[in-house]
C-alpha positions as CSV (number, residue, x, y, z in Angstrom):
1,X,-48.0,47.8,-13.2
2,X,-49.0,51.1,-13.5
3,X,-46.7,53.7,-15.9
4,X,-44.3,55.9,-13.7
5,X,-43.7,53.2,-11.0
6,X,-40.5,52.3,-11.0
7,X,-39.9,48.3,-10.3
8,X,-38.0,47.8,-6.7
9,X,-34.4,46.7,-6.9
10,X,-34.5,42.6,-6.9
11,X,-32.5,41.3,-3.7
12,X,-29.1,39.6,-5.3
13,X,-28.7,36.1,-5.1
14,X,-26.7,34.7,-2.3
15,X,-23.5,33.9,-4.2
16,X,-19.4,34.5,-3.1
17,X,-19.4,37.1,-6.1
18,X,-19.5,40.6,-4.7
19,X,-21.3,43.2,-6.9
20,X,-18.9,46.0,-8.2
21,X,-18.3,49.2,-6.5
22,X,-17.9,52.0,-8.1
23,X,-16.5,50.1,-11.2
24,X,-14.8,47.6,-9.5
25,X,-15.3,44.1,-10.6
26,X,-15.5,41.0,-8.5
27,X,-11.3,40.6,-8.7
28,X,-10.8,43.7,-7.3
29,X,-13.4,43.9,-4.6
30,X,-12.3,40.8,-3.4
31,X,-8.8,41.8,-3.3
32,X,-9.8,45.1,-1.6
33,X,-11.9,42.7,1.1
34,X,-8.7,40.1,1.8
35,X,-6.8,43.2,2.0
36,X,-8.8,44.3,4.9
37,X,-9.3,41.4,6.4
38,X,-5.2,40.5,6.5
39,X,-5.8,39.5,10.3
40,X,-7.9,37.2,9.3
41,X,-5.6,35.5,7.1
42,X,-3.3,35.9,9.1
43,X,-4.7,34.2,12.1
44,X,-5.8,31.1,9.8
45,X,-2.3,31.1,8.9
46,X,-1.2,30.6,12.6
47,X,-4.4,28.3,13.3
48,X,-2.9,25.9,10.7
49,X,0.9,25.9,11.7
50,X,-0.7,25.0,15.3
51,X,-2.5,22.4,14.4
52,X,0.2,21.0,12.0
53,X,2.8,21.6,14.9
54,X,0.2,20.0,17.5
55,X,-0.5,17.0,14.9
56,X,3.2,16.7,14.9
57,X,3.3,15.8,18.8
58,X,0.6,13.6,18.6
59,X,1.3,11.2,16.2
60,X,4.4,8.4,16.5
61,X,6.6,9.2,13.8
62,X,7.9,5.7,11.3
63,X,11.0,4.8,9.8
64,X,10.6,3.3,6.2
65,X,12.3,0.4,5.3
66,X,13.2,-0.1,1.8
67,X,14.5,-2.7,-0.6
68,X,15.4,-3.2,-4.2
69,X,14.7,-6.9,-5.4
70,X,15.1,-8.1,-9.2
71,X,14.1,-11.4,-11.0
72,X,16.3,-14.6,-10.9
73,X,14.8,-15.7,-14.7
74,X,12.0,-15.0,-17.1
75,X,10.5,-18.4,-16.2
76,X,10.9,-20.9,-13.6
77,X,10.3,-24.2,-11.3
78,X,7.4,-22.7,-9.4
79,X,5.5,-22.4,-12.3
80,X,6.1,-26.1,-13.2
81,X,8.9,-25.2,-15.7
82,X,8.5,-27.2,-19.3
83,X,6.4,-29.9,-19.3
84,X,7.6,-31.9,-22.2
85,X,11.4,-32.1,-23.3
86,X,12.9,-29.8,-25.8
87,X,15.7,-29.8,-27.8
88,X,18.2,-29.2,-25.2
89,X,18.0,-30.1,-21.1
90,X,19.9,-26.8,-20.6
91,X,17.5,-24.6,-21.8
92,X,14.0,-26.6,-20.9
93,X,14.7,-25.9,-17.0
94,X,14.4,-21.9,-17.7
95,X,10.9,-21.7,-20.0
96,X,7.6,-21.8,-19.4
97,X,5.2,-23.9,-20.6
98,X,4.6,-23.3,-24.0
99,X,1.9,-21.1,-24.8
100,X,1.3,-16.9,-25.3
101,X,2.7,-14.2,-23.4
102,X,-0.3,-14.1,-21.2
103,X,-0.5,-17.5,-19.9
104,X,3.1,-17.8,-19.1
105,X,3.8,-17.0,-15.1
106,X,7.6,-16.3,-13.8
107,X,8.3,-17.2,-10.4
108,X,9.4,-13.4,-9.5
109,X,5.6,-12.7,-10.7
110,X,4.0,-15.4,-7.8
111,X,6.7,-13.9,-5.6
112,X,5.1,-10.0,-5.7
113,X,1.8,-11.5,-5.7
114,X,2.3,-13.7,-2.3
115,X,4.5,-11.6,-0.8
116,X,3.2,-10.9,2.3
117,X,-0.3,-12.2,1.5
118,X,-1.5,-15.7,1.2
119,X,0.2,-18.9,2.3
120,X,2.9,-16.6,3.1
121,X,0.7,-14.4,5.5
122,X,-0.2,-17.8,6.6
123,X,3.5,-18.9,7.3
124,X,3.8,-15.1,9.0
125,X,1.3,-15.7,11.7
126,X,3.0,-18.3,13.3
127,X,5.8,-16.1,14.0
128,X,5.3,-14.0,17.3
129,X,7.8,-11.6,17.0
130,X,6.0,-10.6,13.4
131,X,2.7,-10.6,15.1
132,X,4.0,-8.6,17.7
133,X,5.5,-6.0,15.3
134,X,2.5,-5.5,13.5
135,X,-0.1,-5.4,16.0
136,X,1.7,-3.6,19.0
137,X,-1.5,-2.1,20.3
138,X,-3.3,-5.2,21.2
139,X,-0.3,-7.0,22.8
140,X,0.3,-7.0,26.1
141,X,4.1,-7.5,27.1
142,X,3.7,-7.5,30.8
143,X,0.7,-10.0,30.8
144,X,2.0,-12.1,27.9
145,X,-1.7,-12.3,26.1
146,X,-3.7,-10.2,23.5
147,X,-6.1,-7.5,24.9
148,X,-9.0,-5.5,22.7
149,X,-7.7,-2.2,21.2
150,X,-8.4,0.7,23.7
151,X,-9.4,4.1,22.8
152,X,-12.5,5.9,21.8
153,X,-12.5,4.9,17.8
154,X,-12.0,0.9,18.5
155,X,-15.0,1.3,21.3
156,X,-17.2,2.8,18.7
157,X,-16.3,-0.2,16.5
158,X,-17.3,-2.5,19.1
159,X,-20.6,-0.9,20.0
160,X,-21.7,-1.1,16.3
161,X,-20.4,-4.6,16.0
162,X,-22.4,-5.5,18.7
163,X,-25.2,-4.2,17.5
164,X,-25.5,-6.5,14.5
165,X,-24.3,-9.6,16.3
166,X,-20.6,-9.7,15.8
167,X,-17.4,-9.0,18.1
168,X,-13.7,-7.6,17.6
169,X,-11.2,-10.0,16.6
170,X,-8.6,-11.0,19.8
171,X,-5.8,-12.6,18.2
172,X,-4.4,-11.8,14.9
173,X,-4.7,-14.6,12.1
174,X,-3.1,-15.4,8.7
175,X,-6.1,-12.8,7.2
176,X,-5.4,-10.1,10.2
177,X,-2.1,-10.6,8.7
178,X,-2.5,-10.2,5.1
179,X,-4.6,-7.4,5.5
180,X,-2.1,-5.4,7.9
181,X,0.6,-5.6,5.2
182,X,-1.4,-4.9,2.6
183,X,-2.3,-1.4,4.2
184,X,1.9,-1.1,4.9
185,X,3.6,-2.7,2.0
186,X,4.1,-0.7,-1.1
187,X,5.4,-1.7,-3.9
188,X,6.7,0.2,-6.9
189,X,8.5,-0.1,-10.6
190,X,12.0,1.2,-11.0
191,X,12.9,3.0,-14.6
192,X,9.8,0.9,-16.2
193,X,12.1,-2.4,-15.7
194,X,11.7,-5.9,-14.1
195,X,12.9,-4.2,-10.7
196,X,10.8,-3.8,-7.7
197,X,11.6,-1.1,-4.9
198,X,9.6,-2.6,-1.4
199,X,8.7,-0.7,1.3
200,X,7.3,-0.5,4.9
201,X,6.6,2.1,7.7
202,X,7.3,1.1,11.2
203,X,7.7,3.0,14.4
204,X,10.8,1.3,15.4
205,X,13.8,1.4,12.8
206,X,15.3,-2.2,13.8
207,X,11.8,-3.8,13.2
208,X,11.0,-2.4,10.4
209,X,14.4,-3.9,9.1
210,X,13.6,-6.9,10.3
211,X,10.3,-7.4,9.2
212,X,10.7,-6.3,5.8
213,X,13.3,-8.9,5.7
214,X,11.4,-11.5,7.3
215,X,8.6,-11.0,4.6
216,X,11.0,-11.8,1.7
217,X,12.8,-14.7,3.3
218,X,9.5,-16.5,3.6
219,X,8.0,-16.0,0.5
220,X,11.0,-16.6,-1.5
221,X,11.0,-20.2,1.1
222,X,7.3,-20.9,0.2
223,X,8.2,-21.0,-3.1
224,X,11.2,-23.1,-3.7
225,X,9.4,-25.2,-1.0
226,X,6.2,-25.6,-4.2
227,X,8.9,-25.9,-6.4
228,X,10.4,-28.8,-4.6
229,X,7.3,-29.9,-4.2
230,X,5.9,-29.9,-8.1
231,X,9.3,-31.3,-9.0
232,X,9.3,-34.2,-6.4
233,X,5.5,-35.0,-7.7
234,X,6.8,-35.2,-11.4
235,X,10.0,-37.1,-11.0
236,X,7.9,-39.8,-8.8
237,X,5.1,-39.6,-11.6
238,X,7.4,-40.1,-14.6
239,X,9.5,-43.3,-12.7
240,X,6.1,-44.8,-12.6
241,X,5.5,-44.3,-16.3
242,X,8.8,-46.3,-16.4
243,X,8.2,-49.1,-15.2
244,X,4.9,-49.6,-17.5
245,X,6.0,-48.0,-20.7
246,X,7.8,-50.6,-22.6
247,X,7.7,-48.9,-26.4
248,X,11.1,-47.2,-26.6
249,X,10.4,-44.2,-28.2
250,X,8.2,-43.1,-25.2
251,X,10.5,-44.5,-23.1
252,X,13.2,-42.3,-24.4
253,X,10.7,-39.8,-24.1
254,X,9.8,-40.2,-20.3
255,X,14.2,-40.6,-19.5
256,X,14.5,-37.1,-21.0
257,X,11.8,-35.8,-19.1
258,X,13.2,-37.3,-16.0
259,X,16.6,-35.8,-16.7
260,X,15.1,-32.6,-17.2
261,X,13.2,-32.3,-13.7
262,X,16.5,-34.0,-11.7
263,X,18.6,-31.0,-13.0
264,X,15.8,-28.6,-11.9
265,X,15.6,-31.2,-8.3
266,X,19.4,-30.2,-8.1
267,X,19.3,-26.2,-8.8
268,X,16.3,-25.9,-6.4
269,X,18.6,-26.7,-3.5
270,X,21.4,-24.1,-4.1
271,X,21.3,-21.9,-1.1
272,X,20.7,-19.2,-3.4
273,X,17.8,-16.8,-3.7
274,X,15.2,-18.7,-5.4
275,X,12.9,-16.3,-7.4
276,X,14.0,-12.8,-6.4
277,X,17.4,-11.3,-6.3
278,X,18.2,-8.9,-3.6
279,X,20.0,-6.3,-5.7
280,X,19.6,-3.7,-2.5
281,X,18.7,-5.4,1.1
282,X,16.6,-4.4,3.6
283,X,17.9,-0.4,4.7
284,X,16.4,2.3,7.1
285,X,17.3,6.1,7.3
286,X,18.9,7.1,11.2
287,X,16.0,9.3,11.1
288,X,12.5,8.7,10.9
289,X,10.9,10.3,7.5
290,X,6.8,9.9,8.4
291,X,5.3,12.0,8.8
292,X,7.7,15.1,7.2
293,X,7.4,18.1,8.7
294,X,9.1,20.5,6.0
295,X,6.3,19.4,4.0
296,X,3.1,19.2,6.5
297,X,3.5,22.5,8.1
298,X,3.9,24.3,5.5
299,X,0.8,22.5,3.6
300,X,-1.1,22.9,6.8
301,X,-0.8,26.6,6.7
302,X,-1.2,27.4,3.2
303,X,-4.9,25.6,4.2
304,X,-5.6,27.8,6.8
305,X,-4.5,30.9,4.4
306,X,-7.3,29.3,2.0
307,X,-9.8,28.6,4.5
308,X,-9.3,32.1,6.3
309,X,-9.7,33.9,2.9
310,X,-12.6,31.8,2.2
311,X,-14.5,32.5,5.3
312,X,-13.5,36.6,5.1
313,X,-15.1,36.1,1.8
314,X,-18.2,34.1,3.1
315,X,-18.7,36.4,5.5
316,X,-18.3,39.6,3.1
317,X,-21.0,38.0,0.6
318,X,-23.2,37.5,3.3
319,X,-23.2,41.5,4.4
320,X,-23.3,42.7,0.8
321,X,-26.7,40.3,0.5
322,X,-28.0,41.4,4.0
323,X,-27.4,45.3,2.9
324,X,-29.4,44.7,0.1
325,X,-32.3,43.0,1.7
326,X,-32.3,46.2,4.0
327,X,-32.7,48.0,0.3
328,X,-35.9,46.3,0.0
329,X,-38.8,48.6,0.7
């Protein structure tokens, strides 16, 4: 380029930081623009406490039904309990089967694993009035029979469905189940201890109750039911052994094993909880607490705030670049 020609100003990129004015840096000048844009922010304000407060009417609020459970013992029948006899009957119906930490299995851990999945989701779904509770949209009281979801999001599903070959499921099954309460159950650790706290949202306070209750009754009956089970199958196995074994030692052996899983026969049937202990029972607030507005409207405000400062400075970076394309000679 030839000397004396000054090079023309370079366009600045397009970027949401402002070039100073008059010594101002970015801080400043973006202060200075949300300053005089404040009805901006302030109608993004008010567009988000609408929507929060329209959101509000729209969806059915849920009551959440809570309960504290706690283990019955380290160890126990369901997981087959000792399977050779130890020094004292007592004490072999409360161990494991010998082995490390890791391969040990209490009954209270197969009772959170199943509860509400499984066999137990299984036992669940031949229950109407649990069926009924979790799917309330696709039942229809006054006809007596299940009916496809309405609504615009569940026809979309079935258009796609049907365009790879497949259809909506009509009436709810063990899986249905299993996956319904494993979207509503929640389960969490109290103080870092064995305990459990159990939850579930409902729409109606009374079901919610009485489905979170429901839950734990049968999985805590499944598994004394195995329990029963495994200890029926072993008593009937060792009286076999009996009746061939005639060395005395191993007969001696096989009586003390047989004692051992008569006492545990005995304690199954106590018409006490089996592998959980309800330290707190199934409880709803009078009110419901989902969704809660003292914290969503506020939330959904403080967004708009954002989103309105963001756009006013959008919309200020924009200018600032289109000013200084105009530069350009």
């Amino acid at each position: 380029m030839p000397d004396g020609v000054v090079n023309p100003p370079l366009p600045q990129a397009m970027t949401l930081a402002l070039p100073s004015v008059d010594g101002e840096g970015d801080l400043r000048t973006i202060v200075r623009s949300l300053r005089a844009g404040w009805r901006w922010l302030l109608a993004g304000w008010l567009a988000g406490l609408a929507l929060a407060v329209a959101a509000l009417w729209l969806v059915t609020p849920a009551y959440t039904a809570t309960m504290v459970i706690g283990p019955m013992t380290r160890a126990g029948s369901a997981a087959m309990g000792a399977r050779v006899p130890t020094s004292g009957g007592r004490d072999s119906a409360a161990v494991a089967e010998p082995g490390t930490g890791d391969e040990s299995l209490s009954d209270f851990a197969r009772y959170l694993e199943l509860f509400g999945s499984g066999p137990v989701a299984e036992q669940l779904a031949r229950e109407p009035a649990i069926l009924h509770a979790l799917f309330p949209e696709r039942w229809d009281p006054g006809q007596g029979r299940w009916r496809l979801q309405s609504g615009l999001l569940p026809m979309v599903k079935r258009a796609l469905l049907a365009l790879v070959g497949r259809e909506d499921w009509l009436e709810p099954d063990g899986d249905r189940v299993a996956r319904a309460l494993r979207e509503r159950l929640v389960i969490d650790m109290l103080r870092s201890g064995p305990m459990r706290r159990i939850s579930i949202r409902h729409a109606d306070r009374a079901t919610a109750v009485d489905l979170l209750g429901r839950i734990a009754a049968a999985t805590d009956s499944h598994l004394r039911t195995e329990a029963a089970r495994r200890s029926a199958a072993q008593i009937a196995h060792i009286k076999l052994r009996l009746d061939a074994v005639t060395v005395a030692v191993h007969r001696q052996a096989l009586s003390d094993l047989l004692l051992d899983q008569e006492r545990v026969a005995m304690m199954i049937g106590v018409d006490l909880p089996f592998a959980a202990d309800m330290i707190q029972p199934p409880a709803a607030g009078a009110l419901p607490d989902w969704p809660n507005p003292a914290v969503v409207v506020p939330l959904a405000g403080l967004v708009g705030l954002v989103a309105a400062g963001f756009a006013l400075s959008a919309r200020h970076a924009l200018k600032e670049h289109g000013a200084g394309m105009e530069m350009i000679p």
